[in-house]
N, C-alpha and C positions, 0 to 999 in steps of 0.2 A: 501495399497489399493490392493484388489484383479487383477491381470494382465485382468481377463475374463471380468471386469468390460466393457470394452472399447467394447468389441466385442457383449455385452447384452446391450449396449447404443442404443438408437434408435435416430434415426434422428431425429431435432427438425427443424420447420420452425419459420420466425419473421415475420409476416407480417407490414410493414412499408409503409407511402405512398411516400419521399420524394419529388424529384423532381427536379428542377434548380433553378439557380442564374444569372442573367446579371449583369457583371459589370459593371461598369460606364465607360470602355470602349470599349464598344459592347459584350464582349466574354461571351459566356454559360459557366457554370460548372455545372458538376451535384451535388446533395446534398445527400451522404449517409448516411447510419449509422455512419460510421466513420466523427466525425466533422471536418469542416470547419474554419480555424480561419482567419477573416478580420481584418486588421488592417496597420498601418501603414510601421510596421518592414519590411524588405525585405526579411524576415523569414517566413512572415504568406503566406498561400497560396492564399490568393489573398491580395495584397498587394497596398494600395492605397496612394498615394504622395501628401496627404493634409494635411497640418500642423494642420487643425480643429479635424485630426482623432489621437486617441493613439494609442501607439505603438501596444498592442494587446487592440483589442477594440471591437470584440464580435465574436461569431462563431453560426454555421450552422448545424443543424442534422437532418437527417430523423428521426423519429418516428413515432409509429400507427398512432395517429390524421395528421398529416401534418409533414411541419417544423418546427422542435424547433429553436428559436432564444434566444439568451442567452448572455446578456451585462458581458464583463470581469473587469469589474469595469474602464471602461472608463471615461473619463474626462467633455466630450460634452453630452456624452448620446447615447442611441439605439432609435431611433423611428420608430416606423411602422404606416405609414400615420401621424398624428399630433399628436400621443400617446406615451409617453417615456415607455420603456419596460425593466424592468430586465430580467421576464424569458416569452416568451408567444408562442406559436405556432400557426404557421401561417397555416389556412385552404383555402385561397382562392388567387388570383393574389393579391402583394400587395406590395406596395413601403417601402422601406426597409433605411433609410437615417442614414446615419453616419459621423458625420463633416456636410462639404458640400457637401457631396456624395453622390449618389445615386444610389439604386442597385434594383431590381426588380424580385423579388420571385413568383416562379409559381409550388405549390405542384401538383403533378401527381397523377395517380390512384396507388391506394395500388398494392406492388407486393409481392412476397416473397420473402423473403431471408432465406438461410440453414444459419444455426447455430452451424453446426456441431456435430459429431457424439460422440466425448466423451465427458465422465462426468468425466472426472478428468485427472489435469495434474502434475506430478509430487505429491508434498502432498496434493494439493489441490483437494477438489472434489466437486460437484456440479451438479444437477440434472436441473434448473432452463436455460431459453435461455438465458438469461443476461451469465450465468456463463459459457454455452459452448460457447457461443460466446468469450469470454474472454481467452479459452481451444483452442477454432480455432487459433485465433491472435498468443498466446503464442507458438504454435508448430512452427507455420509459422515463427515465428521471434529467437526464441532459435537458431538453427543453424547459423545464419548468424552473421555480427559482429557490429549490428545497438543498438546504446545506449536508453535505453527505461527509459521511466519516467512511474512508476506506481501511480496512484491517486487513493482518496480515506481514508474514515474516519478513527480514532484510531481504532486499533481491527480488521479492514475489513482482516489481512494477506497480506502485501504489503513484507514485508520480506521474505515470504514462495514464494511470487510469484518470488520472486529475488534470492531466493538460489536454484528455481525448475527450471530456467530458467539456472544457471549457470550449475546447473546437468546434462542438456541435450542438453549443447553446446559444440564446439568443446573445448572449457579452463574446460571439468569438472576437469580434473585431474590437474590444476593447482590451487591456492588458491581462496578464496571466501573472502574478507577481509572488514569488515562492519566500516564506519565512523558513528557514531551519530553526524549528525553538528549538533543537538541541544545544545549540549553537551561539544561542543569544547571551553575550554579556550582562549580566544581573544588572548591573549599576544604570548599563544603557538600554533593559530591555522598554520600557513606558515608550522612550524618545522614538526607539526602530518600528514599534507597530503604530505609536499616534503620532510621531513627528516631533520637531519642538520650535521654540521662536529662536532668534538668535538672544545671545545673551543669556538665555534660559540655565545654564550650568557652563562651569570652565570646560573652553574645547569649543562652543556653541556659537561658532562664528558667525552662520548664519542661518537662516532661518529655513527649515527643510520639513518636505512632505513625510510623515511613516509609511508605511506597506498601507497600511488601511486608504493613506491618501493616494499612494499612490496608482492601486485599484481600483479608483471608483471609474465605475461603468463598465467593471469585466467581474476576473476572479480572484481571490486570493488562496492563494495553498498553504497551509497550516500544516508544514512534514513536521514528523513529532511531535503530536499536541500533545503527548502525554507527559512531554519536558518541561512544557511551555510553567515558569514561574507564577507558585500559587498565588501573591500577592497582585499579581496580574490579569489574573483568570476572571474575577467580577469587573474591573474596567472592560475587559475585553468584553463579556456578556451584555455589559448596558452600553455601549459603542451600535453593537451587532442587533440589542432589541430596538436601542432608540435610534437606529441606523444616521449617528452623528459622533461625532470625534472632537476633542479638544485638546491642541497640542498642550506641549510640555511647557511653560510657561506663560501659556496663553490664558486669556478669558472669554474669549470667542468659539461658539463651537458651528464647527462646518458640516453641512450633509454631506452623507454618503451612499453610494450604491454599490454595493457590495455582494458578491455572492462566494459563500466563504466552503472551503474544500477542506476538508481534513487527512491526516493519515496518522497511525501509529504501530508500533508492531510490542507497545506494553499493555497489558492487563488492564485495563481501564476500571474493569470492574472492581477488580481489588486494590487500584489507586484510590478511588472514591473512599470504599470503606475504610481504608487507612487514613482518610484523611487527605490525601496529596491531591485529589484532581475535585471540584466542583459539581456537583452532580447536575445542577442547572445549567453548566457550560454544555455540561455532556449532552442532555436530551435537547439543547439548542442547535449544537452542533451536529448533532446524532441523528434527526429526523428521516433520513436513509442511513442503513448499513451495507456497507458491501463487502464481503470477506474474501480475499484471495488465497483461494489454496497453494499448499506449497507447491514447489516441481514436480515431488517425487508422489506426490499424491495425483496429478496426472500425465504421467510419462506416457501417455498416448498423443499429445500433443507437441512430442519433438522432433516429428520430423517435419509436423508443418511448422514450429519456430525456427528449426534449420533454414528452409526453405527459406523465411523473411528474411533471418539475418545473411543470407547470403546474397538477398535480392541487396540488400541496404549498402550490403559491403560493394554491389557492383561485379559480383562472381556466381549470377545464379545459377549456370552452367556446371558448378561444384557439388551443388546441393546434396544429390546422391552418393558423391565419393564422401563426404562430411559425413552424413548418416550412418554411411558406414562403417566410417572409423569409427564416432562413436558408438555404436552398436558393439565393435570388434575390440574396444579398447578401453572404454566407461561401460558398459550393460551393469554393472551389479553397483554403480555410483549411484549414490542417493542425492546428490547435488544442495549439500548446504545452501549453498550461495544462490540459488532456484534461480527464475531466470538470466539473474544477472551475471551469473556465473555460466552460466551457457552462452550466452550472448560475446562473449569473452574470448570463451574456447572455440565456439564456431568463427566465431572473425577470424582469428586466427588462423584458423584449420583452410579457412575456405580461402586466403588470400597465399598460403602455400599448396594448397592442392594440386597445382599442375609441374610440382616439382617432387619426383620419388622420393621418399623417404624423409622430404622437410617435416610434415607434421609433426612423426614421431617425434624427431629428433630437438625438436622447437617446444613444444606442446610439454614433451615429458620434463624438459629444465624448465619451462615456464610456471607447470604448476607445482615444482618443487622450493623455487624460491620465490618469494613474494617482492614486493614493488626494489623496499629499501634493503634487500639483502648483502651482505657483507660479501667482498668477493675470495675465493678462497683464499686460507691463507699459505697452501702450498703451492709448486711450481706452477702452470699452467701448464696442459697438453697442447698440439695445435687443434686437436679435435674440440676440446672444450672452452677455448679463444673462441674457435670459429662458432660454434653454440654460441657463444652470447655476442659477437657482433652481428649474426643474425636476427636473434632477439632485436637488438638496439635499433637498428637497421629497420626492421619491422615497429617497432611502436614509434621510432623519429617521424616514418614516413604515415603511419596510422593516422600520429597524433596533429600532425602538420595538416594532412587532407582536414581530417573533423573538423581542425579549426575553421577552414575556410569554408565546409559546407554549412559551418554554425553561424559564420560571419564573426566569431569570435567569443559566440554568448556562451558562459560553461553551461547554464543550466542547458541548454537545449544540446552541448555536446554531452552532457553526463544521458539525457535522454536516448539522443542514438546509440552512444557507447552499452548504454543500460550499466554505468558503474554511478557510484555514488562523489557527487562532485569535488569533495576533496582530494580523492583518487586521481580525478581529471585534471584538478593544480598540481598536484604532485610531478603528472607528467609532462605536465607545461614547462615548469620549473626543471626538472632532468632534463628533460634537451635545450632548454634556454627559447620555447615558442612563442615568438611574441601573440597574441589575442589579437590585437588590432592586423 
């Protein structure tokens, strides 16, 4: 990203109406952009002592029309006057009941709110107020040593937001060490985040550091905390309050320094009240949120992510022809895949650009068959031979570059790629790349 970018950003306003909340006993709070979560926990910020309420049981936002009110998959229910509510926003004074509770909402007149003067933080960039605001939060909170839970769909870049955030805090120079709890073997999960001795269990030859160890004095990224195995969830919490560790086997426990990153794209809220997630990890881990909107909630910001990925690709001279086909040939695409899935189709797009007709012809069989697809099973044309040793031909030589600008490390090639790293072995493995 261009350094100038920041200083050619213009100020963006939000206009919001919020307003306040009475609790049930007596006290005002105001209601901003930033939500509000009620519920039972002695974690949530307003925190209510009725057994009828869940633990986390709905939260509170400004937005343009009014207050959003928003059920976290609670047990009893959200109601606003006699009406159960999942999502609905409140435009007028209006009784708010939760359990046996009762709370009393009153939206004010619209003000504004700054959003902030850059479009991009770290790798991320973004033109949209949703996304400076998001550029606001993250400068504000990178320095300091407060654990953030980033939210938000597959593809949105919750891992970019986690390695740009480690970049610009005072652990840059210490490691960046990524867990997929999706990913973690049950049997082995204790050994992968605290380590173990050797001997400690068959298999346990020798004696090795966890994630937790292996981070001390940078970050660790927690991708899918909301996988991460319950029986592990309290070890993990007294590790991170009593910032010390004690492998598997061991008796000895090691300090640590640790600053721990989260991401998930499940319902936290309604993991808790079911029982599956901790609610003590959560408000430990929680103490920032950051939510990432999807793509298609700001398709104002694709022609400046064109613009990156074509710098990155080494084609930024394409930029405009990319733009344009997308415009000319996705305009009414809602892009599932949100970032990541653009980041994909622009590489592609921008590294045939200066050949007529390749995008189309590349692009349309590309996003028709997926990685492992079957190859037809009637004759072959020469036309549709020549489509896919193109293809082949294009991700051998894709895949080949990345490695070396990665030096071989996948996470940091799933990072440029913006695919999700298994994706990334997948392609290693089809052309036979070695990493080293």
């Amino acid at each position: 990203m261009d350094e100038n970018h920041a200083t050619k950003a213009r100020v963006l306003h939000w206009f919001v109406r919020g307003g306040s909340v009475r609790t049930p006993d007596g006290k005002n709070l105001t209601v901003d952009v930033d939500p509000i979560v009620i519920g039972r926990d002695e974690g949530a910020q307003i925190s209510i002592p009725d057994p009828e309420v869940s633990s986390i049981h709905c939260e509170l936002r400004a937005v343009n029309e009014g207050i959003l009110v928003r059920d976290l998959g609670s047990t009893n229910g959200t109601f606003i006057g006699l009406v159960r509510v999942k999502e609905a926003i409140v435009t007028t004074v209006s009784e708010l009941t939760v359990g046996s509770s009762r709370l009393v909402i009153e939206p004010a007149a619209k003000r504004r709110v700054d959003v902030g003067f850059s479009n991009h933080f770290g790798s991320l960039v973004g033109n949209s107020p949703r996304m400076r605001r998001v550029f606001s939060i993250l400068e504000k909170v990178a320095p300091t040593s407060l654990s953030v839970l980033i939210l938000g769909e597959t593809g949105t870049g919750k891992e970019v937001v986690a390695k740009s955030v480690h970049d610009a805090s005072p652990q840059r120079n210490g490691p960046f060490v990524v867990v997929d709890c999706g990913s973690i073997p049950p049997m082995l999960a204790e050994s992968l985040l605290f380590g173990h001795e050797r001997g400690a269990f068959t298999g346990a030859h020798e004696r090795r550091k966890g994630a937790l160890g292996e981070a001390d004095g940078g970050t660790l990224f927690l991708d899918e905390l909301g996988e991460l195995p319950l029986d592990l969830q309290p070890k993990l919490l007294r590790a991170l309050a009593e910032r010390q560790i004690k492998r598997v086997g061991g008796s000895q426990v090691e300090p640590i320094d640790v600053r721990v990153l989260a991401a998930t794209r499940r319902d936290l809220g309604r993991e808790m009240n079911a029982g599956r997630f901790r609610s003590d990890l959560f408000f430990r881990i929680a103490q920032v949120r950051v939510e990432l909107p999807a793509l298609r909630e700001r398709l104002s910001d694709l022609p400046l992510l064109v613009e990156e990925v074509c710098r990155r690709v080494g084609k930024p001279e394409h930029a405009q022809t990319v733009i344009a086909w997308l415009e000319g040939h996705m305009g009414s695409h809602d892009w599932p895949g949100n970032v990541r899935e653009l980041v994909n189709v622009a590489s592609v797009a921008a590294t045939l650009a200066g050949e007529p007709g390749a995008i189309d012809d590349v692009l349309t069989l590309t996003r028709e068959q997926p990685l492992d697809a079957a190859r037809p099973s009637g004759p072959a044309t020469a036309f549709s031979e020549a489509k896919r040793n193109a293809i082949a031909g294009f991700e051998r030589e894709y895949f080949t570059d990345l490695t070396k600008r990665a030096g071989g490390n996948v996470s940091e090639m799933a990072r440029q790629s913006g695919m999700e790293r298994h994706h990334v072995r997948a392609y290693l493995r089809k052309y036979s790349i070695d990493k080293q």
